[in-house]
Structure formats: C-alpha cells, structure tokens
PyMOL Python script that loads the backbone (N, CA, C, O; Angstrom):
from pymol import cmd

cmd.read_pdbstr("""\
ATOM      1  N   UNK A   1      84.302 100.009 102.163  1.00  0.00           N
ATOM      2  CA  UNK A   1      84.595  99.295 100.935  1.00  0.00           C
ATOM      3  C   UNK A   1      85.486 100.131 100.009  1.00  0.00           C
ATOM      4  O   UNK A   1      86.023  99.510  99.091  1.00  0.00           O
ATOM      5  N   UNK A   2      85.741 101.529 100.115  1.00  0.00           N
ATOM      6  CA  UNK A   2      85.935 102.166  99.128  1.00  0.00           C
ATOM      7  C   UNK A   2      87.331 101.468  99.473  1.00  0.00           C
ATOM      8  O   UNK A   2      87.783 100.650  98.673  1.00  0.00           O
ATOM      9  N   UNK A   3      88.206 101.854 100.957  1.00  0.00           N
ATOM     10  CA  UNK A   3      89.830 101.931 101.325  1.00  0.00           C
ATOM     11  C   UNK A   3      90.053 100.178 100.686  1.00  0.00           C
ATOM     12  O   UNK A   3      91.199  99.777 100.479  1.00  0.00           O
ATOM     13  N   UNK A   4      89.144  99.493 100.493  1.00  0.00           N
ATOM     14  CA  UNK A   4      89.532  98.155  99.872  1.00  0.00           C
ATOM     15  C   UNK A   4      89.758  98.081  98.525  1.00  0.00           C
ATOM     16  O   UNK A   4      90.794  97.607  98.059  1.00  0.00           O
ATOM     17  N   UNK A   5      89.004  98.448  97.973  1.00  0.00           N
ATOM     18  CA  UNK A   5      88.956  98.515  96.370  1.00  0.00           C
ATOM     19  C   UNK A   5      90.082  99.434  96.351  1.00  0.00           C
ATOM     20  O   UNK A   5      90.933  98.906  95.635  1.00  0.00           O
ATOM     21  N   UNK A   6      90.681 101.012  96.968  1.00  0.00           N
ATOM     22  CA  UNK A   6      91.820 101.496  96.462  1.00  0.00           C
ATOM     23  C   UNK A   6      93.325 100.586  96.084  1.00  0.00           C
ATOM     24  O   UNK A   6      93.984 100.565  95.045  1.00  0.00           O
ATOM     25  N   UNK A   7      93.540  99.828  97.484  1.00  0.00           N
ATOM     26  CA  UNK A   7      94.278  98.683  97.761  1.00  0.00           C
ATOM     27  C   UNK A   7      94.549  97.340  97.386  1.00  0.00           C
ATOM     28  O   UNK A   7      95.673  96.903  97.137  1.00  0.00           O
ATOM     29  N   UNK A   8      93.528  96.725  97.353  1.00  0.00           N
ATOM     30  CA  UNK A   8      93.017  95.740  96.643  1.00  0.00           C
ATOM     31  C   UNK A   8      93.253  95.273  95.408  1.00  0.00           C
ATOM     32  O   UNK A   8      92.295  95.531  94.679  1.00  0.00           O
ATOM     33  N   UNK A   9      94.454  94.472  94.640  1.00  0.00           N
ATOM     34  CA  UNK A   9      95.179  95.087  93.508  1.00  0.00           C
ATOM     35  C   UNK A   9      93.992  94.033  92.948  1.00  0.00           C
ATOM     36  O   UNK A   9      94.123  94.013  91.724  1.00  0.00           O
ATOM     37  N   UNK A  10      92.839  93.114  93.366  1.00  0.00           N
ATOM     38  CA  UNK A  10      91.962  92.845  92.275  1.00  0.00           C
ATOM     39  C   UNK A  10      91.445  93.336  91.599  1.00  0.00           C
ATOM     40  O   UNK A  10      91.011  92.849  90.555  1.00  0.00           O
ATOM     41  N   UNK A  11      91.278  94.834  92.091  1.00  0.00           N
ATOM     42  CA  UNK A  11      90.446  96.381  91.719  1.00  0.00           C
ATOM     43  C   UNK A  11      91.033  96.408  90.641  1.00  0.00           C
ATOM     44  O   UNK A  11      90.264  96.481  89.682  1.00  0.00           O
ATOM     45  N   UNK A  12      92.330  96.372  90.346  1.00  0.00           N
ATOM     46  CA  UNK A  12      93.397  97.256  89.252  1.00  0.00           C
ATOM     47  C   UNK A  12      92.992  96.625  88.191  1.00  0.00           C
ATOM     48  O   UNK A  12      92.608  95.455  88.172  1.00  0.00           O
ATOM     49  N   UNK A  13      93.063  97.422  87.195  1.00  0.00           N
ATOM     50  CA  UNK A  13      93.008  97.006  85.496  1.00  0.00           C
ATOM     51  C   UNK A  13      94.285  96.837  85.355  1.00  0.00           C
ATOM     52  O   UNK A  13      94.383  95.713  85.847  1.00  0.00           O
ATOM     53  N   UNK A  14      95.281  97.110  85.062  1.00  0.00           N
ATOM     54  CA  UNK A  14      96.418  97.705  85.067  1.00  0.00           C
ATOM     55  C   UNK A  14      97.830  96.409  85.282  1.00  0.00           C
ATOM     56  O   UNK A  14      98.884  96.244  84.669  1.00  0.00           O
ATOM     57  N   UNK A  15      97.250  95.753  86.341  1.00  0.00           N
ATOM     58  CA  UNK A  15      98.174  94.704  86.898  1.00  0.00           C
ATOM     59  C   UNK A  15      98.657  93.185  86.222  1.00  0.00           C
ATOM     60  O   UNK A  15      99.443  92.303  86.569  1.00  0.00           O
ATOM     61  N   UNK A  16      97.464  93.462  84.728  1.00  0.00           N
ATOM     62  CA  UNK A  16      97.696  92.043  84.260  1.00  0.00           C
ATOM     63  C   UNK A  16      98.813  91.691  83.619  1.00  0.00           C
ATOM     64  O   UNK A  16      98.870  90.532  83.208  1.00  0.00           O
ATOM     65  N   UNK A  17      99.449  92.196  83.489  1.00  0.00           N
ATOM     66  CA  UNK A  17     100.913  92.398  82.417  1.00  0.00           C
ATOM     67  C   UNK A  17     101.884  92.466  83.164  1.00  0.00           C
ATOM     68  O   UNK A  17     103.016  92.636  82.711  1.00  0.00           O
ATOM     69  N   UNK A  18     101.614  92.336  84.571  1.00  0.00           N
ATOM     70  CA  UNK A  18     102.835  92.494  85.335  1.00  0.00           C
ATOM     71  C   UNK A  18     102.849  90.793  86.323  1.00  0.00           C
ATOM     72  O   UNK A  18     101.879  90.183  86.772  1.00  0.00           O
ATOM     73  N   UNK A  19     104.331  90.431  86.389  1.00  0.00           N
ATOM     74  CA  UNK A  19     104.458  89.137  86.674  1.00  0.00           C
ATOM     75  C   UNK A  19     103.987  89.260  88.108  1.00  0.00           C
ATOM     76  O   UNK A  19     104.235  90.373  88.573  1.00  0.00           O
ATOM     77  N   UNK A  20     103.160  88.133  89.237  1.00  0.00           N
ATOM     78  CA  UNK A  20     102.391  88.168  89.979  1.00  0.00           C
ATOM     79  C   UNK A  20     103.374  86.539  90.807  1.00  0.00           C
ATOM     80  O   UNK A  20     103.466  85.422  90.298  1.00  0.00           O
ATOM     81  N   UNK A  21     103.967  87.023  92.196  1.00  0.00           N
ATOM     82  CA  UNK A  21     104.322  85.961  92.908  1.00  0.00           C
ATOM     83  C   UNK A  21     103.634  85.829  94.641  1.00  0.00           C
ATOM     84  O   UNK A  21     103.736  86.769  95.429  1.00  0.00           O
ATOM     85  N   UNK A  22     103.208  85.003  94.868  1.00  0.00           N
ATOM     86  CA  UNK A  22     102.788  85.020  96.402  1.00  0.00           C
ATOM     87  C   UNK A  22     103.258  84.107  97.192  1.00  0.00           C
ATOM     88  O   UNK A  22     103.133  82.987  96.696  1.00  0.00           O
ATOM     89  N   UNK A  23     103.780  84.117  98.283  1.00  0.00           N
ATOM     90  CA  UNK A  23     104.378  83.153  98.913  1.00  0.00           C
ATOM     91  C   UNK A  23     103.812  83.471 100.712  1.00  0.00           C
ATOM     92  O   UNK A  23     104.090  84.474 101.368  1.00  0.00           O
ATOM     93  N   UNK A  24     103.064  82.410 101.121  1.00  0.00           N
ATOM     94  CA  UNK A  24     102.298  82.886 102.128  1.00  0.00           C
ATOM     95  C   UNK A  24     102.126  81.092 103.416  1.00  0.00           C
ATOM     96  O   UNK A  24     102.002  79.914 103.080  1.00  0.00           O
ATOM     97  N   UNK A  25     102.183  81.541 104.405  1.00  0.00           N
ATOM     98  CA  UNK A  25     102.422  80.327 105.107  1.00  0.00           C
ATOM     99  C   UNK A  25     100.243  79.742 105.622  1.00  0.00           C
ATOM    100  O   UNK A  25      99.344  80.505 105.977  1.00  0.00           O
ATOM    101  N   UNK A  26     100.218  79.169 105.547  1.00  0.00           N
ATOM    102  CA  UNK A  26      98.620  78.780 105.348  1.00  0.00           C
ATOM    103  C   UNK A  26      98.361  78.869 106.598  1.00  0.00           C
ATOM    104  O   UNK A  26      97.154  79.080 106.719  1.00  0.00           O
ATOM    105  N   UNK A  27      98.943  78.809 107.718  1.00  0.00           N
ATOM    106  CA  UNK A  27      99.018  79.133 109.468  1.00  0.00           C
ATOM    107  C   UNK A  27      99.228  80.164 109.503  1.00  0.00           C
ATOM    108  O   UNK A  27      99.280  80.157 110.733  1.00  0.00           O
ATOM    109  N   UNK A  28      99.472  81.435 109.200  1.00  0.00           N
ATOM    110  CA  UNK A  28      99.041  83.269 109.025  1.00  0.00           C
ATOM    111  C   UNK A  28      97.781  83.585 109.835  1.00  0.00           C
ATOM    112  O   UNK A  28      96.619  83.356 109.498  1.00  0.00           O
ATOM    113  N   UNK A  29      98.294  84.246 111.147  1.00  0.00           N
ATOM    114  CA  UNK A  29      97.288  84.297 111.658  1.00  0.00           C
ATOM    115  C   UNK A  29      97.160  85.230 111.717  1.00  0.00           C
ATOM    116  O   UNK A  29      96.234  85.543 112.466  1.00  0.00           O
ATOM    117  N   UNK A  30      97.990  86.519 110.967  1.00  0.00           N
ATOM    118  CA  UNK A  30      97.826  87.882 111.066  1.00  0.00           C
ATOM    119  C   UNK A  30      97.074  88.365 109.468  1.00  0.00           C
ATOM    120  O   UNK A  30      96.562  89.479 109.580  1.00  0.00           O
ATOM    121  N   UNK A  31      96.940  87.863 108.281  1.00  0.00           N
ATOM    122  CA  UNK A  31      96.816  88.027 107.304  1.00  0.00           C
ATOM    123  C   UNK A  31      96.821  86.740 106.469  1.00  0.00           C
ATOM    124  O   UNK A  31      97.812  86.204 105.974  1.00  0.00           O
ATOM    125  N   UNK A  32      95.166  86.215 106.375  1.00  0.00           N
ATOM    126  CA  UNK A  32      94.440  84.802 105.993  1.00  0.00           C
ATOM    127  C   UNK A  32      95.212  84.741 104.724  1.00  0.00           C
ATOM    128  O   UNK A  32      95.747  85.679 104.132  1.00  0.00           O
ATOM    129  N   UNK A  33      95.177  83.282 104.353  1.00  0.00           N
ATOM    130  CA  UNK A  33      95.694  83.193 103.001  1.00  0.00           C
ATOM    131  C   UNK A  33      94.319  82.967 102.010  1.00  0.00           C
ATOM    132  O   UNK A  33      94.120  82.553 100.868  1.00  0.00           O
ATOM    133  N   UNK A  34      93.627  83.404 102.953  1.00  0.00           N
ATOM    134  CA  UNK A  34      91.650  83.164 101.925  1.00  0.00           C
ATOM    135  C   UNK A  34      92.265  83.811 100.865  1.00  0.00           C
ATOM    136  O   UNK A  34      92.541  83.185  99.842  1.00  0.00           O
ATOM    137  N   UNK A  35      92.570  85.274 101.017  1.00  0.00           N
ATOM    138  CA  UNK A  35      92.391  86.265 100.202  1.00  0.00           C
ATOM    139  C   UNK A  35      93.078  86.508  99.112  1.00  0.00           C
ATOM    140  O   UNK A  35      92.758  87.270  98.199  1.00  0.00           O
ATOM    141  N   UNK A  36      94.617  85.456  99.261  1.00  0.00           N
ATOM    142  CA  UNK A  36      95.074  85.363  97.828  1.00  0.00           C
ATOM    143  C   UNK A  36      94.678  83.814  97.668  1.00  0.00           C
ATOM    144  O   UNK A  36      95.524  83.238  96.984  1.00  0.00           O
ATOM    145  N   UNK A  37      93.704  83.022  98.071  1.00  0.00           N
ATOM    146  CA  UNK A  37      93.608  82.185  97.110  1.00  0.00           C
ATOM    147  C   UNK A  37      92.221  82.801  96.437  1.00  0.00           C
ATOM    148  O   UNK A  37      91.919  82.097  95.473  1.00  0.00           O
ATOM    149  N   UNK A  38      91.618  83.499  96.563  1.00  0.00           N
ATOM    150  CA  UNK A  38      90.594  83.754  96.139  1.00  0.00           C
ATOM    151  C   UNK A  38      91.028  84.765  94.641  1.00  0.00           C
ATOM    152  O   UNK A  38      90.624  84.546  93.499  1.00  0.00           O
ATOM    153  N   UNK A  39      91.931  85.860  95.076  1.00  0.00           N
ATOM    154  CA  UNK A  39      92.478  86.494  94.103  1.00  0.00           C
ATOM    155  C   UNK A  39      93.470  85.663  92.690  1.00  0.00           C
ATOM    156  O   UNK A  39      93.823  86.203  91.642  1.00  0.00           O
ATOM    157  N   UNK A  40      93.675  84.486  93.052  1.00  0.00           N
ATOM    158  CA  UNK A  40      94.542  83.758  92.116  1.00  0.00           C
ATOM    159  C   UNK A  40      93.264  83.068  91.457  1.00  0.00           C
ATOM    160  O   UNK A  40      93.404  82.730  90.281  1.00  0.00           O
ATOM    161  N   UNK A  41      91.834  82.777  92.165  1.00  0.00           N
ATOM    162  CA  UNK A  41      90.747  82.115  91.676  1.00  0.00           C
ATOM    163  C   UNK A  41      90.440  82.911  90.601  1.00  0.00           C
ATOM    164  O   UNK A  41      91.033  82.622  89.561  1.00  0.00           O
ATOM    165  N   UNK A  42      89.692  83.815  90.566  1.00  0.00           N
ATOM    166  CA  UNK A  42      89.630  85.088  89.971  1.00  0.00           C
ATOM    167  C   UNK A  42      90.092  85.971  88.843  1.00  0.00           C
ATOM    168  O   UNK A  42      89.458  86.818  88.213  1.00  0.00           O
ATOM    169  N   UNK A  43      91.897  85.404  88.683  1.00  0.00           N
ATOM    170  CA  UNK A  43      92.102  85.799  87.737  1.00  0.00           C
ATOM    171  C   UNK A  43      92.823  84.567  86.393  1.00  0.00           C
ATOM    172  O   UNK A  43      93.334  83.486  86.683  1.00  0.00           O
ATOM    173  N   UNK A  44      92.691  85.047  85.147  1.00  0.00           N
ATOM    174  CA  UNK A  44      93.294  83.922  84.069  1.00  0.00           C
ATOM    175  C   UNK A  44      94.703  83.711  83.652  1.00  0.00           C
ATOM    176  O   UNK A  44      95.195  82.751  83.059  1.00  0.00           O
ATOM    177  N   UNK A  45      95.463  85.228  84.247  1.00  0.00           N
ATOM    178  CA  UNK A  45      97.080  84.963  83.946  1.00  0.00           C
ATOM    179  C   UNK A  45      97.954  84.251  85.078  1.00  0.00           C
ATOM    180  O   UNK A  45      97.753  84.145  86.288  1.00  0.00           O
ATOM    181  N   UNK A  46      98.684  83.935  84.507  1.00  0.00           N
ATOM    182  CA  UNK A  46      99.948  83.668  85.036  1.00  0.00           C
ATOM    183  C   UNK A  46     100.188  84.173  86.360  1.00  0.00           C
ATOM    184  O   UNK A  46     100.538  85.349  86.459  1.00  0.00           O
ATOM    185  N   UNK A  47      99.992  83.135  87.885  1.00  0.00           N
ATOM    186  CA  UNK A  47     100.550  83.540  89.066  1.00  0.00           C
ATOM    187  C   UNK A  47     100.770  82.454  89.371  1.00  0.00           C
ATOM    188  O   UNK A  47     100.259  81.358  89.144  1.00  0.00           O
ATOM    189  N   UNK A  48     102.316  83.143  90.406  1.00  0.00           N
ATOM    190  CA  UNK A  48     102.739  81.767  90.812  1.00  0.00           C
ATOM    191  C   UNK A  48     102.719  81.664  92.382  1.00  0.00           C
ATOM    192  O   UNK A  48     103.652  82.238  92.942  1.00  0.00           O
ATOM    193  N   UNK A  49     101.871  81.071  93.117  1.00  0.00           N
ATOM    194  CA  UNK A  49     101.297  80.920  94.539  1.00  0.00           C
ATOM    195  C   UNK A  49     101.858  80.004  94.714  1.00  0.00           C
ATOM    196  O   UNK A  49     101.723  79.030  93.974  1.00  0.00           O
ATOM    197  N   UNK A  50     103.056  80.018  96.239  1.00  0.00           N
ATOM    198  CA  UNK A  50     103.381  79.215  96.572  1.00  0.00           C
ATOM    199  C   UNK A  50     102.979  79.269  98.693  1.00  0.00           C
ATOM    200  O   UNK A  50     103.156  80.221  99.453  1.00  0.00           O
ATOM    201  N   UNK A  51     102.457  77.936  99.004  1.00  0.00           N
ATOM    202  CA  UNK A  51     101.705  77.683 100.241  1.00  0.00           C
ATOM    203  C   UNK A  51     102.890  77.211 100.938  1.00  0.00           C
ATOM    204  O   UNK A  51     103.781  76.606 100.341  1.00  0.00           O
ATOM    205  N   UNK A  52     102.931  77.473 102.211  1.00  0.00           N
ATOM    206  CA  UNK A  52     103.696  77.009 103.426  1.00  0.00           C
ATOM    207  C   UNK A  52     102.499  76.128 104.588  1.00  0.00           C
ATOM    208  O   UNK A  52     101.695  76.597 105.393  1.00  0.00           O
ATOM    209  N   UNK A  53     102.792  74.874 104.269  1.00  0.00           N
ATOM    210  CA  UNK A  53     102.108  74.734 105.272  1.00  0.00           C
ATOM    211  C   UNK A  53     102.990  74.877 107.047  1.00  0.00           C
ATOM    212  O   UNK A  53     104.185  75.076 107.269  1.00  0.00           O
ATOM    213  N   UNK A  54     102.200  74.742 107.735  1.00  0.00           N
ATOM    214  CA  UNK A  54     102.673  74.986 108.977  1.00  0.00           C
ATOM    215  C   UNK A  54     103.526  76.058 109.203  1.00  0.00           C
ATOM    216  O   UNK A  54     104.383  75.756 110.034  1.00  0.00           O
ATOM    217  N   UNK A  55     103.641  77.424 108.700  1.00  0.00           N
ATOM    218  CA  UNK A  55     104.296  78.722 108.628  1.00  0.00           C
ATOM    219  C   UNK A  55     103.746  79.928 108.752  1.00  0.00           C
ATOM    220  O   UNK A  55     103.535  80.457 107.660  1.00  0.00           O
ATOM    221  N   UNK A  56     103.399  80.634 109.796  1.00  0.00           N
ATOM    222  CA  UNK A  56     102.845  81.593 110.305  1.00  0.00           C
ATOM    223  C   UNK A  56     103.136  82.866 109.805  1.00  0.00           C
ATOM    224  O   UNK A  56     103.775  82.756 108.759  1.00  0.00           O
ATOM    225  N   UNK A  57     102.949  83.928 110.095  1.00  0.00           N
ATOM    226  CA  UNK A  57     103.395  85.301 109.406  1.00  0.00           C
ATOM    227  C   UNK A  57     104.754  85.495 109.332  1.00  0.00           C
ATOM    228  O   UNK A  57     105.022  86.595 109.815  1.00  0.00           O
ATOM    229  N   UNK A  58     105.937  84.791 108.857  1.00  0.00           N
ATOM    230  CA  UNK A  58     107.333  85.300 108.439  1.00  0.00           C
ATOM    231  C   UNK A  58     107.444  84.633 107.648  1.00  0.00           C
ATOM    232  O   UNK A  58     106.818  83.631 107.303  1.00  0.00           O
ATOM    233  N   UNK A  59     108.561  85.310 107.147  1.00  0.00           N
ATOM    234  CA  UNK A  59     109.658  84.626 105.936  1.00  0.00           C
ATOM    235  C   UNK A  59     110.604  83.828 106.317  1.00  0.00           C
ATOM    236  O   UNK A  59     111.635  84.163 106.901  1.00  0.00           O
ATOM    237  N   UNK A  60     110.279  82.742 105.997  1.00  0.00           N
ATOM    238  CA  UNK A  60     111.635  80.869 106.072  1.00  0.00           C
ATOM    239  C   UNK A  60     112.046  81.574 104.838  1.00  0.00           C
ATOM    240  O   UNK A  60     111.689  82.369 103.969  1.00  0.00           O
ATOM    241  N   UNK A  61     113.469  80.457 105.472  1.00  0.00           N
ATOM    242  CA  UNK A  61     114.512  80.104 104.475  1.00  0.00           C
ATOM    243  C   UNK A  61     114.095  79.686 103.000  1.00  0.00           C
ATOM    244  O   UNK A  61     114.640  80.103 101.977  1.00  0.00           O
ATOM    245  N   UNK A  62     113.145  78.883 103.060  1.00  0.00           N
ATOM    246  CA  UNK A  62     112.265  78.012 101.870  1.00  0.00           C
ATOM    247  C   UNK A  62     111.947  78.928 101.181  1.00  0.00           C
ATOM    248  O   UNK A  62     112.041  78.790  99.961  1.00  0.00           O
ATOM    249  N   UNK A  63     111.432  80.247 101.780  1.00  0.00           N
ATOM    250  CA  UNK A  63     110.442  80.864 100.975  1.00  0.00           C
ATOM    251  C   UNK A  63     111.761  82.020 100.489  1.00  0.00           C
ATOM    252  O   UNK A  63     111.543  82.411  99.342  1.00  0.00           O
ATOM    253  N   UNK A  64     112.683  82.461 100.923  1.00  0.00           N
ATOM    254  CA  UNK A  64     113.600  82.564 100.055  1.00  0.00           C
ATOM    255  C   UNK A  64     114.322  81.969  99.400  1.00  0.00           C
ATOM    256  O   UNK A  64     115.153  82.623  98.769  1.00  0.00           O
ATOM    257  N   UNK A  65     114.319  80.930  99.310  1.00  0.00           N
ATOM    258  CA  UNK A  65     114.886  80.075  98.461  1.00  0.00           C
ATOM    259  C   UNK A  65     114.162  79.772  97.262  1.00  0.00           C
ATOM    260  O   UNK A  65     114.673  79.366  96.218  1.00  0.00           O
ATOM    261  N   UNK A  66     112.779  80.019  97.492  1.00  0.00           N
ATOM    262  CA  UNK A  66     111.581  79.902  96.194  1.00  0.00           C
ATOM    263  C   UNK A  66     111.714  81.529  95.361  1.00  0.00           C
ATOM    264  O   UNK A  66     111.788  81.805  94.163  1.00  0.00           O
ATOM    265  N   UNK A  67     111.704  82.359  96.541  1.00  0.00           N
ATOM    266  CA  UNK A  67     111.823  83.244  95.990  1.00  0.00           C
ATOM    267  C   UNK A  67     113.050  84.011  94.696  1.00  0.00           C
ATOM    268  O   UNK A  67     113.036  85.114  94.150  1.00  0.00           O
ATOM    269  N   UNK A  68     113.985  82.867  94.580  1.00  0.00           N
ATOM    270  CA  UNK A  68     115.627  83.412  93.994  1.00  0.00           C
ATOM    271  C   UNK A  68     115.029  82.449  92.471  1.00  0.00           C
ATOM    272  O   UNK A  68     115.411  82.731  91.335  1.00  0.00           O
ATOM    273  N   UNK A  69     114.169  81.454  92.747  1.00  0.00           N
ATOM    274  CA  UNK A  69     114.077  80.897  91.389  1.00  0.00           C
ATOM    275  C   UNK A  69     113.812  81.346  90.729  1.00  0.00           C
ATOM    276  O   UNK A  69     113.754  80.829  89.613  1.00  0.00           O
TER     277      UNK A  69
END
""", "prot")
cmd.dss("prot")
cmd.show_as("cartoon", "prot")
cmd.util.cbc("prot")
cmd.orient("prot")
C-alpha cells in the first residue's frame, strides 16, 4: 500500500490547483478505467474525463483531437 499512496496522485494534497485531464478508452485492458473514475468521484474540482468507448490502451486520433481543445 505504501508504493500506491506514493504514486497515487489521490494521495497528493498539492494537486488541487493544478488543471486535471484524462482521456482513457473504457476497453483498456492494460490499465482499468475503474481507477480514474473513481478518482474523478472523489474529488470536487474541476476535471475533465473524457471516455472512449470501444478503445483499448492507445492514443486515437479523437483523443488528440480532444486533447488540442
């Protein structure tokens, strides 16, 4: 538990003031998207989570294209 909480930027005090983007394909079979919807549950500022459905662990075009907005 400890190597989680180091990592784990829910741990951080620190992070709320800083702008927060996620862009994650909901078919990720290497790295669940549980864990940032749970982290966007969790907190009260400003994040902007954007879901891919049917998009596995890479980066589409889409999601750079979300990403330039």
């Amino acid at each position: 538990m400890a190597t989680i909480t180091t990592y784990d930027p829910k741990f951080k005090e620190n992070f709320t003031n800083k702008p927060i983007l996620f862009l994650h394909g909901e078919k990720d079979s290497i790295i669940s998207i549980d864990g940032q919807i749970d982290f966007v549950a969790s907190n009260d500022h400003s994040i902007q989570f954007f879901k891919y459905k049917d998009v596995n662990h890479t980066i589409t075009n889409r999601m750079k294209t979300d990403l330039m907005k």
